[in-house]
C-alpha positions in Angstrom: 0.0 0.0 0.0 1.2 3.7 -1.0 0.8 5.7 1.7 -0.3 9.4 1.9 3.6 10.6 2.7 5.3 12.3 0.3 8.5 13.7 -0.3 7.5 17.1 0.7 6.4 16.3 4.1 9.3 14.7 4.2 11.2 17.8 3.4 8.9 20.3 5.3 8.1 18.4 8.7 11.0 16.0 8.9 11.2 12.2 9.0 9.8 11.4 12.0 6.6 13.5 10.4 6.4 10.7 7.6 7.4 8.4 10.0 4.1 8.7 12.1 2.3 9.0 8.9 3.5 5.6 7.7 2.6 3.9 11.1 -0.6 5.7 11.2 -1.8 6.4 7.5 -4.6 8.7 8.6 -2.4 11.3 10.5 -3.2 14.7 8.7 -6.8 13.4 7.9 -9.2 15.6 10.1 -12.4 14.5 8.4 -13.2 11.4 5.5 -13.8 13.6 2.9 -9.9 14.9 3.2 -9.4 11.0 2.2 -11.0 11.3 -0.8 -9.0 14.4 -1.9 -5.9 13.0 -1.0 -4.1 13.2 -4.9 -1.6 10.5 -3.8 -3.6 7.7 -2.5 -5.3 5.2 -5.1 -8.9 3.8 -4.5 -7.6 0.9 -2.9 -5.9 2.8 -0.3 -8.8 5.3 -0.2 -11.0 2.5 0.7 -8.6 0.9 3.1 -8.1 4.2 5.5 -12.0 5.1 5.1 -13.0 1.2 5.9 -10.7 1.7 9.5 -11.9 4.7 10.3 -15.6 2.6 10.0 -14.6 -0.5 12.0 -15.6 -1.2 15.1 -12.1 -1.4 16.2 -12.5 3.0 15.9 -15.8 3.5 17.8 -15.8 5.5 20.6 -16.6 3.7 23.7 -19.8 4.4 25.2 -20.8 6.7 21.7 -21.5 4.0 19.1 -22.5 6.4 16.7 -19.0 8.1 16.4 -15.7 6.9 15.2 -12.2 8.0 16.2 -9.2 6.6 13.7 -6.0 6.5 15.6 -3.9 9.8 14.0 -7.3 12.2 13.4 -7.4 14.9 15.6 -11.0 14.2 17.0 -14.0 11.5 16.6 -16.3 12.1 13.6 -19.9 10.2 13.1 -20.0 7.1 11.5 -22.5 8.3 8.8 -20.1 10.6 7.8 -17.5 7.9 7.1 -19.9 5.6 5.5 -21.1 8.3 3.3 -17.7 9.0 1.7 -17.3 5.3 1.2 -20.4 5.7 -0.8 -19.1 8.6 -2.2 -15.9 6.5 -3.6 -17.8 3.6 -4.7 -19.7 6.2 -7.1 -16.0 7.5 -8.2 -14.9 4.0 -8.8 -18.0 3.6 -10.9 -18.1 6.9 -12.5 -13.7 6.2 -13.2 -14.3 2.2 -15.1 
């Protein structure tokens, strides 16, 4: 998997800032639809940081309705994540 770490970041925030990227691909992700901008993630790896950010694994204990991916800055509601994983299947579709 490709991960959202470029050279720049490299260059900009240092190694360690790519680092932490690479052990947690959705540091610098505030929000799902920031996933689906990313330019230098693929559909696969769209899908793959969107369907963690779903799992249970990411809900926020006691608040079922809201899901906190290890890296974000804060919890966002499920529905939001599922809706841009709707969003990308209608890419995907839109792309073949």
């Amino acid at each position: 998997m490709r991960l959202a770490t470029s050279e720049d970041l490299i260059r900009e925030q240092g190694l360690a800032a790519a680092l932490e990227r690479w052990l947690r691909p959705a540091v610098g992700f505030g929000h799902p639809r920031d996933v689906l901008k990313d330019p230098d993630l693929g559909h696969d790896e769209k899908r793959a940081v969107l369907s963690s950010w779903a799992s249970d694994a990411s809900a926020v204990q006691d608040q079922p309705t809201l899901r906190w991916l290890l890296g974000t800055p804060e919890p966002v509601p499920f529905r939001e994540v599922r809706e841009a994983l709707e969003r990308l299947d209608r890419i995907e579709r839109f792309d073949a």
